[in-house]
PDB file with SEQRES, HELIX, SHEET and CRYST1 records, atoms N, CA, C and O in Angstrom:
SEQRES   1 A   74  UNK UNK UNK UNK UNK UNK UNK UNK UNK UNK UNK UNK UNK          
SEQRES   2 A   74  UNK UNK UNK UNK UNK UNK UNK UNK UNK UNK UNK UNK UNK          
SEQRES   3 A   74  UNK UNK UNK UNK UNK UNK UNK UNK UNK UNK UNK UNK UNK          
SEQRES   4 A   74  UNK UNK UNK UNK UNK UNK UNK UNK UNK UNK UNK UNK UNK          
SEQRES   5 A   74  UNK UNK UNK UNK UNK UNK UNK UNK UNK UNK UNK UNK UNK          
SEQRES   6 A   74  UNK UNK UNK UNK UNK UNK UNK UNK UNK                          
HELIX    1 AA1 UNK A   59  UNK A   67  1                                   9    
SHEET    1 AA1 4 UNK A  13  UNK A  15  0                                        
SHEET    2 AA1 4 UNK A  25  UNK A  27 -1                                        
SHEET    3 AA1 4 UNK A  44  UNK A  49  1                                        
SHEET    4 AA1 4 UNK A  36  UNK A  41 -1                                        
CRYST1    1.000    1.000    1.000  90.00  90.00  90.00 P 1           1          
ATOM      1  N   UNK A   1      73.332  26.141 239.888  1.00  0.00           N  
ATOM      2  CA  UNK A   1      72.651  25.783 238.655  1.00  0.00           C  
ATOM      3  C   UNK A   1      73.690  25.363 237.627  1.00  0.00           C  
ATOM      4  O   UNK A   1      74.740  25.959 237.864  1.00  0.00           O  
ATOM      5  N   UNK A   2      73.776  24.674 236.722  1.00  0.00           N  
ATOM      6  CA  UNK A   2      74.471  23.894 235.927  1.00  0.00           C  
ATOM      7  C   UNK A   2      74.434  24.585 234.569  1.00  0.00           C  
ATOM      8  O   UNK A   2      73.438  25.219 234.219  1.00  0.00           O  
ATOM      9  N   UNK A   3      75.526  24.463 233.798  1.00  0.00           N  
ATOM     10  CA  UNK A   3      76.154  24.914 232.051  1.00  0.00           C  
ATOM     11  C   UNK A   3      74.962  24.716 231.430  1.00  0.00           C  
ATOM     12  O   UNK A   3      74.560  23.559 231.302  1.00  0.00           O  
ATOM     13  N   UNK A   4      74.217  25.779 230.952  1.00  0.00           N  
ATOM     14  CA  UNK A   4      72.785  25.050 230.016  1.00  0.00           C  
ATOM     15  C   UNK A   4      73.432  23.792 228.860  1.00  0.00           C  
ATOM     16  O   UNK A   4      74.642  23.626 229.017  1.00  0.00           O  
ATOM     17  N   UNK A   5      72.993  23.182 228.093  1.00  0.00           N  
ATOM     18  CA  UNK A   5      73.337  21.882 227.700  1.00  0.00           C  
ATOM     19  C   UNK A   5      73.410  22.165 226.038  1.00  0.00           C  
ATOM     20  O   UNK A   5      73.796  21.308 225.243  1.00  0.00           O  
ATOM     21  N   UNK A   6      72.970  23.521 225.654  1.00  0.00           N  
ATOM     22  CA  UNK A   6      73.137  23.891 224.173  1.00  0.00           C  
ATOM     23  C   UNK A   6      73.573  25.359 224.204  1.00  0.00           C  
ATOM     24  O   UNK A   6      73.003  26.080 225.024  1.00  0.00           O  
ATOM     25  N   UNK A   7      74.900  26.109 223.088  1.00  0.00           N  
ATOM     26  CA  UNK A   7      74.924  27.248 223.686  1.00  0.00           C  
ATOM     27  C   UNK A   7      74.027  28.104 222.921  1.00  0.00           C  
ATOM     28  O   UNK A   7      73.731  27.886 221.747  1.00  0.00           O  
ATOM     29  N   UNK A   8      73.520  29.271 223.749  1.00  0.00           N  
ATOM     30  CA  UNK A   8      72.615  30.643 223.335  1.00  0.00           C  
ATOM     31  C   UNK A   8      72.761  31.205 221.953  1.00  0.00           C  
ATOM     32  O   UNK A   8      73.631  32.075 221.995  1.00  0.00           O  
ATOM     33  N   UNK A   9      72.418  31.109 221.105  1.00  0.00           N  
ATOM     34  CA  UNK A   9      71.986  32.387 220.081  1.00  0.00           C  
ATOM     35  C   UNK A   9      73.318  33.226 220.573  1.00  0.00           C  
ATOM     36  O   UNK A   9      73.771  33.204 221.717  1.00  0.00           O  
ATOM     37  N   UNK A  10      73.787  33.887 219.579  1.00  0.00           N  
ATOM     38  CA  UNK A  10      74.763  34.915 219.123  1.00  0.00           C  
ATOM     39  C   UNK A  10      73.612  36.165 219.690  1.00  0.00           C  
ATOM     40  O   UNK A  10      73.770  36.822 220.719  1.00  0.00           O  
ATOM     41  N   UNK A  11      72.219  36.309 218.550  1.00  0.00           N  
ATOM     42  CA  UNK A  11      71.781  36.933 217.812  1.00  0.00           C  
ATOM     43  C   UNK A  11      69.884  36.321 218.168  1.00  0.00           C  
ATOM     44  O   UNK A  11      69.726  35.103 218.255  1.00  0.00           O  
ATOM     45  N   UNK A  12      69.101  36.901 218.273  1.00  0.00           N  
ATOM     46  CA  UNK A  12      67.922  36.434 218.581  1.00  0.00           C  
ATOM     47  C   UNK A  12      67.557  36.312 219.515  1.00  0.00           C  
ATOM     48  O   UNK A  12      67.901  37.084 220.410  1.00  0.00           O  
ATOM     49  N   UNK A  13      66.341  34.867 219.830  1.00  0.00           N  
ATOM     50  CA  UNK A  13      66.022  34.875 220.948  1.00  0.00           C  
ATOM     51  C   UNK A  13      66.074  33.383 220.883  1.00  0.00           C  
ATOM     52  O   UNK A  13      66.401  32.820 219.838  1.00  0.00           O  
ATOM     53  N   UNK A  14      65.681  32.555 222.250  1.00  0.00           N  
ATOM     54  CA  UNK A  14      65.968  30.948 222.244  1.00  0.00           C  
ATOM     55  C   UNK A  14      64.731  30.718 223.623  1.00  0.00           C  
ATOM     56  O   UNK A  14      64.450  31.414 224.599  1.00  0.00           O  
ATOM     57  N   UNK A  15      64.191  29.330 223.084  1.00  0.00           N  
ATOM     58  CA  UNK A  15      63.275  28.873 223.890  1.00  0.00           C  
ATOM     59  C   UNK A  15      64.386  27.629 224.691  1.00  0.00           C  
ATOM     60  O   UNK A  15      65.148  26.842 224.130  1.00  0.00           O  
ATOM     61  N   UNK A  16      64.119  27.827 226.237  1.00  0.00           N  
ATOM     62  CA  UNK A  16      64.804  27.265 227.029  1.00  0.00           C  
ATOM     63  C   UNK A  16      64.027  26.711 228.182  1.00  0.00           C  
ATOM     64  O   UNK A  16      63.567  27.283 229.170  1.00  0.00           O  
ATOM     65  N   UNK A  17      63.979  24.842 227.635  1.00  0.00           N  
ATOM     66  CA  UNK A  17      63.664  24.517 228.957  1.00  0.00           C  
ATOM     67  C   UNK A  17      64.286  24.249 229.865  1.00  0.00           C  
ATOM     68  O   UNK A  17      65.435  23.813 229.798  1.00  0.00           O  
ATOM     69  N   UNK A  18      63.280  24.574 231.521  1.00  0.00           N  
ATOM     70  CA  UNK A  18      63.953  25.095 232.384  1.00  0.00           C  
ATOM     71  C   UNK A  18      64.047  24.003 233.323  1.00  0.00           C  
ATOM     72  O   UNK A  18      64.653  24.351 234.336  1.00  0.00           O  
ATOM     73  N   UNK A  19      63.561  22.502 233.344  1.00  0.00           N  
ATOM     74  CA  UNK A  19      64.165  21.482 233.639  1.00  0.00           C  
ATOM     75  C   UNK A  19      66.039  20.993 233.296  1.00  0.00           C  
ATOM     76  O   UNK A  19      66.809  20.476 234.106  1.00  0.00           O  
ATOM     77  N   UNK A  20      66.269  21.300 232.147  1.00  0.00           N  
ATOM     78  CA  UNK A  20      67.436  21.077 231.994  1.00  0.00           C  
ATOM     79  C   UNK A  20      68.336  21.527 231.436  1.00  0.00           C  
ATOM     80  O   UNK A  20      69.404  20.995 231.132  1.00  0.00           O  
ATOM     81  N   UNK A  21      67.854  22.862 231.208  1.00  0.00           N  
ATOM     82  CA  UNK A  21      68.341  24.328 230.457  1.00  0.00           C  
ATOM     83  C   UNK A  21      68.644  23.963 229.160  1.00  0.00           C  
ATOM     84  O   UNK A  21      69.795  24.321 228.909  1.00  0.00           O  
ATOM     85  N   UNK A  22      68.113  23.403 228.215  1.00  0.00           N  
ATOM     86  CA  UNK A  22      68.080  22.578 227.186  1.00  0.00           C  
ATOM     87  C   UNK A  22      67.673  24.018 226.571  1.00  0.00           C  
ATOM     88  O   UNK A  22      66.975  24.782 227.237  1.00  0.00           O  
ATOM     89  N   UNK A  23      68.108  24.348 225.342  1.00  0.00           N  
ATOM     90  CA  UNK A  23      67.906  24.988 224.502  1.00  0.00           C  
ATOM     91  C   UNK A  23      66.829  24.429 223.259  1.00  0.00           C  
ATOM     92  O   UNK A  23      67.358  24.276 222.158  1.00  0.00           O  
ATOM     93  N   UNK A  24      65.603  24.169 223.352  1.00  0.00           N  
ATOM     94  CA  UNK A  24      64.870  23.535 222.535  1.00  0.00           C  
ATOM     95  C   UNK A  24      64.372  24.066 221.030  1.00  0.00           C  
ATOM     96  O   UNK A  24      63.847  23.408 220.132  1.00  0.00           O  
ATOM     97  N   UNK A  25      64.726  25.519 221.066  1.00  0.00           N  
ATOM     98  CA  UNK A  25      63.938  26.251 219.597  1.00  0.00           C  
ATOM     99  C   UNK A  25      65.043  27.739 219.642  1.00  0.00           C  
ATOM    100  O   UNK A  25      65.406  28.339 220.654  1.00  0.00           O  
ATOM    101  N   UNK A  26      65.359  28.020 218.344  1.00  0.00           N  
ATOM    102  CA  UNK A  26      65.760  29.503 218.370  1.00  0.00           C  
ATOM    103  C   UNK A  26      64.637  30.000 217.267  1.00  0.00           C  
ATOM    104  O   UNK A  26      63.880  29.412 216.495  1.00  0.00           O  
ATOM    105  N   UNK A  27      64.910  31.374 217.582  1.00  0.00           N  
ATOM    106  CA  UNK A  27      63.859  32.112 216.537  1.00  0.00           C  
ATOM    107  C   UNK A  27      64.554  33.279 216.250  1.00  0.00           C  
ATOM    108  O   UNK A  27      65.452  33.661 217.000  1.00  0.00           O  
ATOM    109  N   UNK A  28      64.179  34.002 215.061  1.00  0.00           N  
ATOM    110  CA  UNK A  28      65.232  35.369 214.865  1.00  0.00           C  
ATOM    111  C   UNK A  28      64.615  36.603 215.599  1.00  0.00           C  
ATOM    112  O   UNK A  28      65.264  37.420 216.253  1.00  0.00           O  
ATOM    113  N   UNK A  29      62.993  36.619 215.351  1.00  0.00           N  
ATOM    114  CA  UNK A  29      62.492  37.755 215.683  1.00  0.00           C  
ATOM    115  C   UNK A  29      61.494  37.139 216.665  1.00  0.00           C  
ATOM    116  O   UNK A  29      61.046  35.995 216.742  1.00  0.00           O  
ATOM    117  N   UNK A  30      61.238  38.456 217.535  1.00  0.00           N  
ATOM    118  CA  UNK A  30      59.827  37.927 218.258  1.00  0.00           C  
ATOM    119  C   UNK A  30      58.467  38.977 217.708  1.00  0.00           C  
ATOM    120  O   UNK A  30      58.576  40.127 217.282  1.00  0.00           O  
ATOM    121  N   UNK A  31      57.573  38.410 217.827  1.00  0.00           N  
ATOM    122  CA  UNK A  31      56.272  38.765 217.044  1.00  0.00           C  
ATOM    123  C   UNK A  31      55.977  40.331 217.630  1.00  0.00           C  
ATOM    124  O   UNK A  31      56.305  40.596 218.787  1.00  0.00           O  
ATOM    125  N   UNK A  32      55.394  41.263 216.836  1.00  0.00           N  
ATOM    126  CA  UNK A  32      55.326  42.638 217.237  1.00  0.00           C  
ATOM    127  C   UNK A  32      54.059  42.692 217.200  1.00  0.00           C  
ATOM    128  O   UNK A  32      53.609  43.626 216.536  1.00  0.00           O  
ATOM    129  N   UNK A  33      52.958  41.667 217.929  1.00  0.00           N  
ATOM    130  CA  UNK A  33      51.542  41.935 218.116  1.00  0.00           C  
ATOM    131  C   UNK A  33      51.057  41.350 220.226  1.00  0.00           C  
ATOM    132  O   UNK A  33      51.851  41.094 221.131  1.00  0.00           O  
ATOM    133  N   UNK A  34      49.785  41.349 220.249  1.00  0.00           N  
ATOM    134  CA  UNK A  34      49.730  41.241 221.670  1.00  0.00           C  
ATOM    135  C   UNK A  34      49.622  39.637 221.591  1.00  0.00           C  
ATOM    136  O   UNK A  34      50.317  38.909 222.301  1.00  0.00           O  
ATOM    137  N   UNK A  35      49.042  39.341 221.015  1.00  0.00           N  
ATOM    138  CA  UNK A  35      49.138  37.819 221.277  1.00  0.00           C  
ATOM    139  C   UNK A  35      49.415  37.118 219.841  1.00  0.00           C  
ATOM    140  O   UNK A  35      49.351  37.626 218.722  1.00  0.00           O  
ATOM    141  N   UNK A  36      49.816  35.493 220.306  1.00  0.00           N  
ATOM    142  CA  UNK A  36      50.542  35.071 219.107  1.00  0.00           C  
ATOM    143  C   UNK A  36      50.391  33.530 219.251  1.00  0.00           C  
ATOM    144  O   UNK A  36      50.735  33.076 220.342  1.00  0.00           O  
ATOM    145  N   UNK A  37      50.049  32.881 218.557  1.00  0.00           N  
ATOM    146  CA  UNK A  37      50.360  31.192 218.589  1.00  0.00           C  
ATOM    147  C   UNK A  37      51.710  30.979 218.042  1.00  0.00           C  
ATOM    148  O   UNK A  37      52.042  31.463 216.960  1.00  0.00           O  
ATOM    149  N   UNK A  38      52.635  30.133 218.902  1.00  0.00           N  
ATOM    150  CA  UNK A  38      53.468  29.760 218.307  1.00  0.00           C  
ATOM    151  C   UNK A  38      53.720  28.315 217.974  1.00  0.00           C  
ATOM    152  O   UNK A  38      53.364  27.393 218.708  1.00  0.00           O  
ATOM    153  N   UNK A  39      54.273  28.182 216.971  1.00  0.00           N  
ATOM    154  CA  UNK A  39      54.403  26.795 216.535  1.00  0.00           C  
ATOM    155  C   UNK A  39      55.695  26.590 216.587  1.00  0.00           C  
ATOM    156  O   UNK A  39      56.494  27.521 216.484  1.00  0.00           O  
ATOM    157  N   UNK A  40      56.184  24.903 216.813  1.00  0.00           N  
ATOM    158  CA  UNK A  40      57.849  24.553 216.736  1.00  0.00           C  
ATOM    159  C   UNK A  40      57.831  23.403 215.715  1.00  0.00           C  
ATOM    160  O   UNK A  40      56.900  22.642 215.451  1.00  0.00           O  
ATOM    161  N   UNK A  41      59.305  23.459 215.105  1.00  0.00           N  
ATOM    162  CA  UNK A  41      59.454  22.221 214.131  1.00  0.00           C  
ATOM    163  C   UNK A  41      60.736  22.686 214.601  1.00  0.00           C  
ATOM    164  O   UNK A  41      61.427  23.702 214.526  1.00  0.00           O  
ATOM    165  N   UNK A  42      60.780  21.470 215.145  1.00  0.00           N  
ATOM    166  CA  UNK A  42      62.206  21.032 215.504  1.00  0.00           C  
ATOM    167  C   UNK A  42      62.766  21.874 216.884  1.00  0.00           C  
ATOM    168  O   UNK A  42      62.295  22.098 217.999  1.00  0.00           O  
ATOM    169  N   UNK A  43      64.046  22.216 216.173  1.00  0.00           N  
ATOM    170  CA  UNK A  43      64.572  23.916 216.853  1.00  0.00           C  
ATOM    171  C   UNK A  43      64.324  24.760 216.095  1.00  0.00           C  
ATOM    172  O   UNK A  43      65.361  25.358 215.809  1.00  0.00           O  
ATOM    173  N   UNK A  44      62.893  25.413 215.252  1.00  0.00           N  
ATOM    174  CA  UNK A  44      63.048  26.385 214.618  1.00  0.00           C  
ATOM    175  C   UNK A  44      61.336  26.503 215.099  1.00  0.00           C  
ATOM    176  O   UNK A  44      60.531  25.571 215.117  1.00  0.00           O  
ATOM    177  N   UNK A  45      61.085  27.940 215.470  1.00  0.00           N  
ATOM    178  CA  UNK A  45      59.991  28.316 215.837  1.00  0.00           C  
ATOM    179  C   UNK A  45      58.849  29.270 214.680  1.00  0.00           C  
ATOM    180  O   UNK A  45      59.482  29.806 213.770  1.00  0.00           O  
ATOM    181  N   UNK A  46      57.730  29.448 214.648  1.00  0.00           N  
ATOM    182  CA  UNK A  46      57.285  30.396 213.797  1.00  0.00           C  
ATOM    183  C   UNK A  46      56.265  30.380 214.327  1.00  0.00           C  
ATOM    184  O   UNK A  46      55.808  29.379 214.878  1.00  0.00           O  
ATOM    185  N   UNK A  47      55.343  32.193 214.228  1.00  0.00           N  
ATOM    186  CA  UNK A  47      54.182  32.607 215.125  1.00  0.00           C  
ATOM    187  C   UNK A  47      53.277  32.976 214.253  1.00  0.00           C  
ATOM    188  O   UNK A  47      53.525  33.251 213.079  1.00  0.00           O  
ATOM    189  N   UNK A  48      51.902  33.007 214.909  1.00  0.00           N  
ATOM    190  CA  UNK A  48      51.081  33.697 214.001  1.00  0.00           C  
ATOM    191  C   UNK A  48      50.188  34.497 214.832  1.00  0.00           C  
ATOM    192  O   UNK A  48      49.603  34.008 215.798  1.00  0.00           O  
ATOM    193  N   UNK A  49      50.091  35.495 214.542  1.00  0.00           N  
ATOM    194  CA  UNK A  49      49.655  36.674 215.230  1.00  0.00           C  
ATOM    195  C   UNK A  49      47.688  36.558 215.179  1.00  0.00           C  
ATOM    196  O   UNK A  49      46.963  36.246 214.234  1.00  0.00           O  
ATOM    197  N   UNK A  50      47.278  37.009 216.805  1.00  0.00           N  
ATOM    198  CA  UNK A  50      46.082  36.595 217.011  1.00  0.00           C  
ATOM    199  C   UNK A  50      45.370  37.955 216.602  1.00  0.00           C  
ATOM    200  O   UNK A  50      45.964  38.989 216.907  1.00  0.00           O  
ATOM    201  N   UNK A  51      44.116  38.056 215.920  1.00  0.00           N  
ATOM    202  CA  UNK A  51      43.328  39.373 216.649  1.00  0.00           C  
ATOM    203  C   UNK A  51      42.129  39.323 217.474  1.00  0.00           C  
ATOM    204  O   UNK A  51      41.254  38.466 217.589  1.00  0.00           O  
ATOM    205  N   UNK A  52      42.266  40.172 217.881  1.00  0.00           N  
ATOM    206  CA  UNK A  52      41.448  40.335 219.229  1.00  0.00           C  
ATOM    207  C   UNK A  52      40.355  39.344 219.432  1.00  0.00           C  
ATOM    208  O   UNK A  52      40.127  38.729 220.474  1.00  0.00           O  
ATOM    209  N   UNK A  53      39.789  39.278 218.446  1.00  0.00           N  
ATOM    210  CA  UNK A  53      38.337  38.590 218.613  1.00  0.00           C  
ATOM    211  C   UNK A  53      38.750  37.270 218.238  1.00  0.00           C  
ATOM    212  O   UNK A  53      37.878  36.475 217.890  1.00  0.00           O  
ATOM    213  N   UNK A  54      39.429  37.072 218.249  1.00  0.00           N  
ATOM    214  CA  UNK A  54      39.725  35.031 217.614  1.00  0.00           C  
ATOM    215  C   UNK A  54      39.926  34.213 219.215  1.00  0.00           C  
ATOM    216  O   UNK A  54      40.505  34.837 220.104  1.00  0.00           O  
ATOM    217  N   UNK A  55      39.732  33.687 219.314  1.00  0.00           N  
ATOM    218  CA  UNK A  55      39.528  32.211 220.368  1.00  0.00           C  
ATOM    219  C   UNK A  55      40.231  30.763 219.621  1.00  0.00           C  
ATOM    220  O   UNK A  55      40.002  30.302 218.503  1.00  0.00           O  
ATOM    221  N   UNK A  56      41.208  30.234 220.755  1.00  0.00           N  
ATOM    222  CA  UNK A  56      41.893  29.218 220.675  1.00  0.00           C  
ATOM    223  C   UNK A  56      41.303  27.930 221.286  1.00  0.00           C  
ATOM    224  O   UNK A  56      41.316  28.006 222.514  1.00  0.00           O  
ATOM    225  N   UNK A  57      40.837  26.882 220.867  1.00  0.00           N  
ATOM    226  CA  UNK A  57      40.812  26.143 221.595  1.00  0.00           C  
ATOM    227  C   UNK A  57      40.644  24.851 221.241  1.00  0.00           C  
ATOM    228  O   UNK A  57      40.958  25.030 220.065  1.00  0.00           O  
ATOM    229  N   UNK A  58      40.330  23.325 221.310  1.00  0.00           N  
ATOM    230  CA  UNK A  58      40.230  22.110 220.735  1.00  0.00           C  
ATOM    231  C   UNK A  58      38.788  22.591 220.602  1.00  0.00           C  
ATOM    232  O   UNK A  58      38.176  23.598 220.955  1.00  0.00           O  
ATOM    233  N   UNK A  59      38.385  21.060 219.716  1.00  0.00           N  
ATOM    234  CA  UNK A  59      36.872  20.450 219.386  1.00  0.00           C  
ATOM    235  C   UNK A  59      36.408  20.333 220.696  1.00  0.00           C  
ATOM    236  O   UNK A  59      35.288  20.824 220.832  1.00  0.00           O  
ATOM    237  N   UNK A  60      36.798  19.941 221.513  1.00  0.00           N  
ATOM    238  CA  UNK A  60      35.990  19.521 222.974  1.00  0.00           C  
ATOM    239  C   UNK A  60      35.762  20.479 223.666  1.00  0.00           C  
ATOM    240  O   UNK A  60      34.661  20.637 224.194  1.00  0.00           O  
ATOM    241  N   UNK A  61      36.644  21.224 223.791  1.00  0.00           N  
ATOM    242  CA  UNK A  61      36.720  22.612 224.187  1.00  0.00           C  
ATOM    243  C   UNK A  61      35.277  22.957 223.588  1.00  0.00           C  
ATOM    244  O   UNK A  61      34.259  22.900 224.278  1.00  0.00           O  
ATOM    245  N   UNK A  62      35.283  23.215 222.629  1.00  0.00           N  
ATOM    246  CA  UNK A  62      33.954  24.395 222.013  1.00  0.00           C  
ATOM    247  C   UNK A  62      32.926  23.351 222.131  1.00  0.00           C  
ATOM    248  O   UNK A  62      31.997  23.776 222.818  1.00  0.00           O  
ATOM    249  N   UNK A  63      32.743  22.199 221.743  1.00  0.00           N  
ATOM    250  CA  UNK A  63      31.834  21.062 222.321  1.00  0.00           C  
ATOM    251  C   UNK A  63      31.513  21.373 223.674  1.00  0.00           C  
ATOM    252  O   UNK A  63      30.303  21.451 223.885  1.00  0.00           O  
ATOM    253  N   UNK A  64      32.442  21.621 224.884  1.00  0.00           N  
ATOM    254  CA  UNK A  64      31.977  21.444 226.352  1.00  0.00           C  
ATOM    255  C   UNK A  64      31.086  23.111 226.519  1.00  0.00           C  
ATOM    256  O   UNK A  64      30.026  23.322 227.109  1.00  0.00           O  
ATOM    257  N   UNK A  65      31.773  23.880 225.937  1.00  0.00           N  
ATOM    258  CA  UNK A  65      30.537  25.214 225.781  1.00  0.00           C  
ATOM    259  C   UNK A  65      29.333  25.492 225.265  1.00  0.00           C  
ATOM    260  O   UNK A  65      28.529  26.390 225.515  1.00  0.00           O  
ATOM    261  N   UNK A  66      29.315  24.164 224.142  1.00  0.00           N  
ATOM    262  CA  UNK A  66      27.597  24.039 223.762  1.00  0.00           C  
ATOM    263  C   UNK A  66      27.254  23.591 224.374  1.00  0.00           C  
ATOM    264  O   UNK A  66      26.026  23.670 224.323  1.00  0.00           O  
ATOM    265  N   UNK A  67      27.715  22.810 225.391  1.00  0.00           N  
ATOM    266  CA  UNK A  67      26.861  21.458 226.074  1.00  0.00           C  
ATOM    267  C   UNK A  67      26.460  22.635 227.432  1.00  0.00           C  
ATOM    268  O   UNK A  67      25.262  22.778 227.677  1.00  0.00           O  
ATOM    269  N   UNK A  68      27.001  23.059 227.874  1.00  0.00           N  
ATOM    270  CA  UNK A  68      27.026  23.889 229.001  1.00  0.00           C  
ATOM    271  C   UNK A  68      26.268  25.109 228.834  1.00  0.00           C  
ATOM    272  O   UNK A  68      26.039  25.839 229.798  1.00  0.00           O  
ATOM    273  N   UNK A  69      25.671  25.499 227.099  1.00  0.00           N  
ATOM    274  CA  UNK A  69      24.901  26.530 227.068  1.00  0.00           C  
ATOM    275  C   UNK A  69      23.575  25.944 226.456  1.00  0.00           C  
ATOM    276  O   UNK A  69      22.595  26.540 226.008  1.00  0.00           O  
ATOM    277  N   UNK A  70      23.875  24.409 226.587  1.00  0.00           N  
ATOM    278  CA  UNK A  70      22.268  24.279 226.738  1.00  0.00           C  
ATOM    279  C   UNK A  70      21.721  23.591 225.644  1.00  0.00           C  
ATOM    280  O   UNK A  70      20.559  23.185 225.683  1.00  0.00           O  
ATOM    281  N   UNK A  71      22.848  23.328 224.135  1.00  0.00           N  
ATOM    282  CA  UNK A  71      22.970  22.476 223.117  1.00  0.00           C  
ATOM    283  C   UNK A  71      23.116  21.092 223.190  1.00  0.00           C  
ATOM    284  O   UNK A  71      23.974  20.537 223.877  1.00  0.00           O  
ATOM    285  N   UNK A  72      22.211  20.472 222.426  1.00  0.00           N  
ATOM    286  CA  UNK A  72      22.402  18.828 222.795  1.00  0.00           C  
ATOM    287  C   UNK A  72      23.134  18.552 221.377  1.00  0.00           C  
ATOM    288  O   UNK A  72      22.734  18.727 220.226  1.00  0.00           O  
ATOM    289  N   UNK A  73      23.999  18.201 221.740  1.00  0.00           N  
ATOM    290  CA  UNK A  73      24.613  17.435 220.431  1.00  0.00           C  
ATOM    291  C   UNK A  73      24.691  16.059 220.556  1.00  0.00           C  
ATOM    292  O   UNK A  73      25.019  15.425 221.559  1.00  0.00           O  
ATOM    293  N   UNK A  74      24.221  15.454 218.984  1.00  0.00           N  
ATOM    294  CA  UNK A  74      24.343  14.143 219.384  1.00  0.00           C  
ATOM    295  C   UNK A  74      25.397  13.240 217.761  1.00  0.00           C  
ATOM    296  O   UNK A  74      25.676  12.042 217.797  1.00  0.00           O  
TER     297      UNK A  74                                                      
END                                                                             
C-alpha cells in the first residue's frame, strides 16, 4: 500500500479516502451522540447530532412513501 498523499492530524481525527489515501477533511472532535449528519466544506468537517425520531431523506424519497402508501400526488 502506498505513503497516504496528505499527512495525518497531529491531534484529532481525519476523513480518508480509501481509493487514494487522500486525506479529504480533518475535524477536532467527533460527535458524542448515536447518530450524526455530517457536513464537509472543504477539509473542514462539522456534525449535527440526530434524535431518535428524526428521518433523513430527499423530496423523492418521502414522495416515493406517499405514493407507495396510497397518496396520489399530483
Amino acid at each position: 500500500m502506498g505513503e497516504p498523499q496528505a499527512e495525518l492530524p497531529a491531534t484529532g481525527y481525519a476523513v480518508v479516502r480509501c481509493c487514494d489515501q487522500c486525506v479529504i477533511a480533518r475535524f477536532a472532535e467527533f460527535p458524542h451522540c448515536e447518530r450524526a449528519l455530517m457536513y464537509r466544506y472543504g477539509d473542514r468537517i462539522s456534525f449535527m447530532p440526530l434524535q431518535a425520531d428524526e428521518i433523513v431523506g430527499t423530496l423523492s424519497l418521502f414522495t416515493q412513501m406517499l405514493e407507495k402508501a396510497g397518496y396520489r400526488l399530483s
